[in-house]
N, C-alpha and C positions, 0 to 999 in steps of 0.2 A: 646442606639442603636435606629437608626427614624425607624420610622414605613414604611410601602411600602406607603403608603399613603401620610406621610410627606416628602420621597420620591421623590414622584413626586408633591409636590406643590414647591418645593423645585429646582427640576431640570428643572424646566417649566419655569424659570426667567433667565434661559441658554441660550436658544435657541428664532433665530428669524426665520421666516419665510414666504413665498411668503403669499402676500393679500389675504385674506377672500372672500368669498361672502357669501350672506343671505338670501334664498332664502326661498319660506312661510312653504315647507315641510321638512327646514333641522332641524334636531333633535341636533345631537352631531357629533363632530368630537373627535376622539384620534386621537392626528396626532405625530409621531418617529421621528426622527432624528435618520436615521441607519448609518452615518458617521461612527463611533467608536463602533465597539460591544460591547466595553468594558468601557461604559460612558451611562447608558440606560437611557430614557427620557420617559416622557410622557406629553404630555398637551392638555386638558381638553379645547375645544371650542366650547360653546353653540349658538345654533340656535333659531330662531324664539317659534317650537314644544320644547322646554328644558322639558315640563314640563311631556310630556311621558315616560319618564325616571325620579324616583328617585333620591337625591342627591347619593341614600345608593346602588342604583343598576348602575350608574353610577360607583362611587368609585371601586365596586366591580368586573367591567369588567376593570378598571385602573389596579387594581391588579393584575387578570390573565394576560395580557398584557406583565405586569414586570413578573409575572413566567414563559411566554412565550422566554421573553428574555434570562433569565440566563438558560433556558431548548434546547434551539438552541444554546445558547454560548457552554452549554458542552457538546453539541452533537459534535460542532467542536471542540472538547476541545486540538485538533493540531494544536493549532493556534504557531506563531512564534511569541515570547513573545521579549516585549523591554531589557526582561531580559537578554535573551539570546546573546541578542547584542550589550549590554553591556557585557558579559560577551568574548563573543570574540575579541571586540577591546580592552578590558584590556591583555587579555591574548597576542595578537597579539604585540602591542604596549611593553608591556614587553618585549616577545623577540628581537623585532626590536631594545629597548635600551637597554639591554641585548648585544647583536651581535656588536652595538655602540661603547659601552663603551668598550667593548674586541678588537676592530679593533683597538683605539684611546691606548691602552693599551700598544700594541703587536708593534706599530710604534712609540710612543714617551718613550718607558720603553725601557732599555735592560736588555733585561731577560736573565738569564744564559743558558735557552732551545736553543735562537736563536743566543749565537755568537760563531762567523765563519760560520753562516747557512743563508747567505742572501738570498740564494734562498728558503730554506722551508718558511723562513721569507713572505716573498712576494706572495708565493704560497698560505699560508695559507691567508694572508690580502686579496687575490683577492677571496681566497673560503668564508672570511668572507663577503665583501661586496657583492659577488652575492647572498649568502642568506638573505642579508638587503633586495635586490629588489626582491626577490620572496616572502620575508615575504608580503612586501609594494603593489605587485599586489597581496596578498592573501587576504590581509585586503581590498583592493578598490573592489574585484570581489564578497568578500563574503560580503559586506554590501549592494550590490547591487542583491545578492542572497536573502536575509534575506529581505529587502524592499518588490522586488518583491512578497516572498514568502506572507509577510504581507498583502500584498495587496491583492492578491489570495486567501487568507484566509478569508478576510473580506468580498469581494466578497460571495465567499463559505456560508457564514455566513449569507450575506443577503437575499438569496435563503431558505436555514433553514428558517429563521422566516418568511417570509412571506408565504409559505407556510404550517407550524403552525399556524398561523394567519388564514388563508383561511380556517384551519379545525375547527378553534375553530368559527368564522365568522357561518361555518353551523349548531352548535350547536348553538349559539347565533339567528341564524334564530327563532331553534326550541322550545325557549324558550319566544322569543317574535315575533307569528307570523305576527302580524300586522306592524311589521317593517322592511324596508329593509336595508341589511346591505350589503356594500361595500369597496374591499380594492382599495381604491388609489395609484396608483406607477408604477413607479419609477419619483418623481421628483426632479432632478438635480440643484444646486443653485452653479452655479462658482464667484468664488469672484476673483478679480485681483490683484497680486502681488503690494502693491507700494514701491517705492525705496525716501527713504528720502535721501535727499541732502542738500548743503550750503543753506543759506538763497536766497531767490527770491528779486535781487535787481531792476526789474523792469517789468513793465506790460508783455513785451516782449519776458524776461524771465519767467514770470509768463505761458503766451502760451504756450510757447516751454516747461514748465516743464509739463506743461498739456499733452499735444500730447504724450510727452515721457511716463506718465504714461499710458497712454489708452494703447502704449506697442502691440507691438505682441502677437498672441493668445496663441503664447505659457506659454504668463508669468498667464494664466486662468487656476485654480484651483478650483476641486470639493469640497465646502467647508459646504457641505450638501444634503444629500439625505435623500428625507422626504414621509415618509408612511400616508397613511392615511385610521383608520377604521372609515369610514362615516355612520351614521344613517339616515336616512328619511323614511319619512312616504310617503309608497304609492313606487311611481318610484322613481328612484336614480336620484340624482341631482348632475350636476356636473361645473365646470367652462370650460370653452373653452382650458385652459393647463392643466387641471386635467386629466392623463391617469386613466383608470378604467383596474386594473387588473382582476379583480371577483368580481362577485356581484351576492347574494342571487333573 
C-alpha cells in the first residue's frame, strides 16, 4: 500500500498545467487539479525562497492537503457514482432486449395463446413495442439525469474543499507567521476536441483539416481546474491570470 507521500510524487507526473512564474518572494506552490474528486493530485512547485520551508514540513502540508481531499469527498459522499450508471443501463438494456426478443417471439412463433386471436395478437405486439420506446426515452433521459447530476456534484465538491482549504490556509498562517499564504482559483484550462480523419493528401487539405479542428467553441472542454495554495514571503505574488481567492 503507497504512502500519501508516494502518492503524490506519483500523481504529479499526471497532470500538466498553465506556465509558472518565479518571482524572488515565491516560496512553494501546492497546486490541485480539482477536475475529478475522485483522482486526487498534488504537486509540489518550488520557488526562488524553497528553503523557508523544510523538505519535512513541506511533505507534511502535502499530506493534510490529501486528508483535505478524501474529508470533502465524504462530506459529499452523494455523489452519483459511474456505478450506478452502469448499473441502470444494464438493467435498462436488459429489459429493452428482454421486450425485443418477446415482440420477435409472439410474430414469428405461433403460439397456441394466439390462434384465432389475431387481434389480441397485434394488440399485445403494439403494447410490446410501445414499452421498447418508453424503455428507450427512459435510458437517454436518465443518463442525461445521472451526467448532470455528476456534474453538480463535482461542482458541490469543489466548493467543500476549497473552503477546507481556506480554513486549514488560516491555521497554516498561525503556524508560520512570517509567511503568507494564498488560495489561488478557480483556474479553467479548455482543451479542444480533435476528430481524426483519412490521411491528409495534400497541403490544402492539410488547411482545411486545420480550420475544421480549431472547430466551433462548442467542441471546447473543461479539461482542468487547478487550485493553487501559494506560499510567499511578505505580500502575495501572483501572475496576471492567477485569480486570488483568499489570502492570509
Amino acid at each position: 500500500k503507497k504512502t500519501a507521500f508516494e502518492m503524490v510524487s506519483m500523481l504529479a507526473l499526471q497532470f500538466t498545467k498553465p506556465s509558472d512564474f518565479n518571482a524572488m518572494n515565491f516560496v512553494l506552490d501546492f497546486q490541485m487539479d480539482l477536475v475529478d474528486m475522485n483522482d486526487p493530485n498534488v504537486i509540489i512547485k518550488k520557488g526562488p525562497n524553497v528553503e523557508l520551508l523544510t523538505k519535512a514540513e513541506s511533505n507534511e502540508i502535502a499530506l493534510q492537503l490529501m486528508n483535505l481531499w478524501t474529508d470533502s469527498n465524504d462530506f459529499s459522499n452523494t455523489n452519483v457514482s459511474a456505478n450506478a450508471l452502469k448499473r441502470f443501463l444494464c438493467i435498462g438494456c436488459g429489459i429493452y432486449m428482454a421486450l425485443l426478443i418477446a415482440m420477435i417471439v409472439i410474430l414469428e412463433c405461433h403460439l397456441p395463446f394466439f390462434d384465432g386471436k389475431d387481434r389480441t395478437k397485434q394488440t399485445v405486439t403494439i403494447g410490446i413495442a410501445l414499452s421498447s420506446v418508453i424503455i428507450l426515452l427512459t435510458l437517454f433521459c436518465g443518463t442525461l439525469f445521472f451526467i448532470r447530476q455528476r456534474l453538480r456534484f463535482r461542482a458541490k465538491w469543489r466548493d467543500i474543499f476549497v473552503d477546507y482549504l481556506c480554513v486549514y490556509m488560516t491555521r497554516l498562517k498561525q503556524e508560520y507567521p512570517t509567511l503568507t499564504f494564498s488560495v489561488i482559483y478557480p483556474m479553467f484550462v479548455h482543451s479542444q476536441r480533435m476528430k481524426i480523419g483519412p490521411a491528409i493528401q495534400s497541403k490544402r487539405d492539410l488547411r482545411s483539416s486545420s480550420n475544421e479542428r480549431r472547430g466551433p467553441r462548442g467542441n471546447k472542454f473543461v479539461s482542468s481546474v487547478w487550485c493553487y495554495l501559494r506560499v510567499s514571503e511578505g505580500s502575495i505574488v501572483t501572475a496576471d491570470t492567477e485569480p486570488i481567492y483568499q489570502s492570509t
